[in-house]
C-alpha positions in Angstrom: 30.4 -2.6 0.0 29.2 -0.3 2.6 25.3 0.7 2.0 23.6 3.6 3.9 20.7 3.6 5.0 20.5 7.0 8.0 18.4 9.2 5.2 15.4 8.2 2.3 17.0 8.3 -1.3 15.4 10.4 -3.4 16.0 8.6 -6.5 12.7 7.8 -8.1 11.5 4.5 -9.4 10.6 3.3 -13.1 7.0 2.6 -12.0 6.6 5.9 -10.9 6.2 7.0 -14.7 2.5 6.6 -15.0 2.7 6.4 -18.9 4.4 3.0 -18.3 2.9 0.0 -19.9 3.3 -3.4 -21.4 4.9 -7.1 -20.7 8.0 -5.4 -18.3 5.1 -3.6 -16.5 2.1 -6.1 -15.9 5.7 -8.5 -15.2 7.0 -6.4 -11.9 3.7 -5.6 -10.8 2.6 -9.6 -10.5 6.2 -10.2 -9.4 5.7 -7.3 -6.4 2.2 -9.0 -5.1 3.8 -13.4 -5.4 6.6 -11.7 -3.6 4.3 -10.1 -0.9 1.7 -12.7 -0.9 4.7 -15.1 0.0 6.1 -12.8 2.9 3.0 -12.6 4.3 2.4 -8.9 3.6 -1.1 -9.3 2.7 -1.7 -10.3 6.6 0.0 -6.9 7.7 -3.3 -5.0 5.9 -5.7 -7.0 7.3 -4.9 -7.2 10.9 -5.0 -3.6 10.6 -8.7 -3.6 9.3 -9.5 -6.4 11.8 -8.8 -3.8 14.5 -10.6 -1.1 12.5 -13.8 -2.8 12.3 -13.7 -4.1 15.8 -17.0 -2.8 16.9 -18.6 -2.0 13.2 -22.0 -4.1 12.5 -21.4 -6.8 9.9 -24.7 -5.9 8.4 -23.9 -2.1 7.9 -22.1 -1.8 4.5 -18.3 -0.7 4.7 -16.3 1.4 2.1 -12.7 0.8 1.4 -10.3 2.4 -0.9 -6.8 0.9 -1.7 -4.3 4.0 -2.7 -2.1 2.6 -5.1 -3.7 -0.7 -6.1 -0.9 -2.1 -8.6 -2.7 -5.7 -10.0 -5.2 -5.6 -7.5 -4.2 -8.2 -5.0 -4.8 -6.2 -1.9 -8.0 -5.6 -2.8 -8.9 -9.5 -4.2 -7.5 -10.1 -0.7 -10.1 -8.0 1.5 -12.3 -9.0 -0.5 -11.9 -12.5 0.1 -12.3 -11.7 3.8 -14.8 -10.0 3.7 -17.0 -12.9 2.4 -15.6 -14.9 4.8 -16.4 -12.7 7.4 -19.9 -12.3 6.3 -19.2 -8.3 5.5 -20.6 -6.0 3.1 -17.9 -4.2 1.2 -17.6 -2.0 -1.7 -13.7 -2.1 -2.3 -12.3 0.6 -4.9 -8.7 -0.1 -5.8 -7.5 3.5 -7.9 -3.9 4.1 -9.3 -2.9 7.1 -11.5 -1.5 4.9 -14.2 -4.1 3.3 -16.9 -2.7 0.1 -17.4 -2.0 -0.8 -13.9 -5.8 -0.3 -13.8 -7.0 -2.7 -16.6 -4.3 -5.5 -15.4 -6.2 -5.0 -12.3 -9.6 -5.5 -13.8 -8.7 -8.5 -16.2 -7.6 -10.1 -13.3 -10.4 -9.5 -10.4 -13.1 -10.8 -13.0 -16.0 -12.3 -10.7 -15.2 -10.0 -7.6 -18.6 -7.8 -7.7 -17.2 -5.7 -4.8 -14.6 -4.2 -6.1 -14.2 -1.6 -8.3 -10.9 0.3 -9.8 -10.4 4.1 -11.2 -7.3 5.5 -12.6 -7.4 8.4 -10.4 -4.0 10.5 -9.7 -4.4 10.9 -5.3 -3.2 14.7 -5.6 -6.6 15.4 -7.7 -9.8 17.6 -7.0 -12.1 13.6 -7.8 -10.3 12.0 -5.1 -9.5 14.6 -2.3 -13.9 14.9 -2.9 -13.8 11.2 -1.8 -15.1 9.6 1.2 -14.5 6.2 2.8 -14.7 3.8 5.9 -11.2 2.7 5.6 -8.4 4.2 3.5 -5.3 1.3 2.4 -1.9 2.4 1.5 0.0 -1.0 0.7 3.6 -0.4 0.0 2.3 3.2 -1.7 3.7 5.4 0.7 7.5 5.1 0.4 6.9 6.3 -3.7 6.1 9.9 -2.1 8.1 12.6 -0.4 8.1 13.7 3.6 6.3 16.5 1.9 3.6 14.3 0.2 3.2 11.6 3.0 2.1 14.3 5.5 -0.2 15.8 3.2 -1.6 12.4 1.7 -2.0 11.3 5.2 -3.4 14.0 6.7 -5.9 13.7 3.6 -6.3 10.1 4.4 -7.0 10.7 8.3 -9.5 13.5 7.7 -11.8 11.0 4.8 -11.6 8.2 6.0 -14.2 7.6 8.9 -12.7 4.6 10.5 -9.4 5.0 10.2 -6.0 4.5 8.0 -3.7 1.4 7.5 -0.2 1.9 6.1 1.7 -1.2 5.3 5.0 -0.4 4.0 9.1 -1.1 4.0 11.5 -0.8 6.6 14.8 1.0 5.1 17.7 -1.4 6.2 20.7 -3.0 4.7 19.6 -6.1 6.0 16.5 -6.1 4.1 18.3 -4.5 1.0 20.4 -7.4 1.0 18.0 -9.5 1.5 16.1 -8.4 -1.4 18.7 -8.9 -3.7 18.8 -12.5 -3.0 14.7 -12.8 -3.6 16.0 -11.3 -7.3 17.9 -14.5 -7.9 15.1 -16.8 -6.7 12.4 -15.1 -8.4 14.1 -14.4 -11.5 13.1 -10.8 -11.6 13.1 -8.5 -14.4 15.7 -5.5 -14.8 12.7 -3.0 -13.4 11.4 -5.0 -10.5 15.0 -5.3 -8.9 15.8 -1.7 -9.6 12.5 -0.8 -8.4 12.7 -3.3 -5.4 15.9 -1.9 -4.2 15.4 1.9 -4.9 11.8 1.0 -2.8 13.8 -0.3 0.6 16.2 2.5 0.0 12.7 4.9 0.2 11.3 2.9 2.9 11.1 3.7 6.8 12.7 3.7 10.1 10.1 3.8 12.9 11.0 7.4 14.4 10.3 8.6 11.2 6.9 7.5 11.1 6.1 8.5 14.8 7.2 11.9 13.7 4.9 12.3 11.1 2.2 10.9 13.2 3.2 13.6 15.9 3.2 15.8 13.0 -0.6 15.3 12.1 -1.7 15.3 15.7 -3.3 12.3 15.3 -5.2 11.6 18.5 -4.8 7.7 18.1 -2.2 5.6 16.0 0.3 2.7 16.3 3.8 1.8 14.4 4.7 -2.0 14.9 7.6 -3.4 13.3 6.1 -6.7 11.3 7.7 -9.3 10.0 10.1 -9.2 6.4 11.0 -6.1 7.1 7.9 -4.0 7.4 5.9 -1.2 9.1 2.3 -1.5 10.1 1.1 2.2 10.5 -2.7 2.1 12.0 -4.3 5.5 12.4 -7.9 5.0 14.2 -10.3 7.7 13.9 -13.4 6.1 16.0 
């Protein structure tokens, strides 16, 4: 069967009801980071704050906020390396829905530098925020063209070093692909939905050059990484 991928569906995703709760939930969302942790996702992020905080003092104390946090395994994940760099973080992982946020908590017990808020990203508490660094791990495909250039002209204008998107590619390929990770991974009804409505949301590289173009960003970078995704690197120093 013949699957398109030339335009972003607009078809929304379960998890983008941020009343959504329970077994099915706390299921997808530990599903979603095994799955990334065993792509190598997690290595996409980093590299992009490794070439953020080339030249930033180990001793001076860095901020980072992860848009979109889900269980918290981006943010368990910086701050791994950051004690194995020998940097001083303060990590803050926020998402607008309330029990994403207390999965995220029960399960970063013992990690003193992070912290997580159930904050919606379109409110007055976090458009106030500053940061070092600003995080957007698979996040960004869940918003419009609209959204993305606002969020990420938001996220370009807070965050002092810089901005590091790590997200989908939209191809059959990977759709495909993806269907196949279902049967292995035995996922739930949600997470393949979800994971299949996300690649069909995802990027092709001129569309994120555009919005880069778009925000007149004076510095930025789109690679193409491997399973499937976009590193988008915005540096602001």
């Amino acid at each position: 069967m013949f699957l398109s991928t030339a335009q972003r569906t607009s078809k929304e995703e379960i998890m983008d009801d941020f009343s959504l709760e329970g077994d099915v939930l706390r299921d997808a969302l530990d599903k979603i980071a095994v799955i990334n942790q065993w792509l190598g996702g997690n290595s996409i992020t980093l590299d992009g704050i490794k070439e953020l905080i080339k030249d930033w003092p180990k001793e001076k104390a860095l901020s980072i906020v992860d848009v979109g946090c889900g269980n918290g395994d981006m943010c368990r994940a910086v701050a791994n390396f950051a004690k194995q760099e020998g940097l001083t973080v303060q990590i803050l992982g926020i998402d607008a829905n309330a029990y994403t946020i207390n999965h995220a908590r029960a399960c970063s017990t013992g990690y003193s530098t992070i912290a997580y808020a159930v904050q919606n990203i379109f409110d007055d508490e976090f458009t106030a925020a500053d940061y070092d660094i600003a995080l957007c791990t698979l996040t960004l495909h869940h918003f419009s063209d609209k959204e993305i250039l606002y969020l990420m002209g938001l996220f370009a204008k807070k965050a002092r070093l810089g901005v590091v998107v790590n997200d989908l590619q939209r191809s059959a390929l990977a759709y495909r692909l993806f269907q196949l990770i279902c049967f292995v991974f035995r996922l739930n009804d949600m997470s393949r939905e979800d994971g299949l409505t996300s690649i069909l949301r995802g990027f092709k590289k001129p569309e994120l050059v555009s919005f880069s173009e778009q925000l007149r960003v004076k510095t930025y970078r789109v690679t193409w990484r491997w399973a499937f995704r976009y590193q988008w690197i915005i540096k602001n120093i």
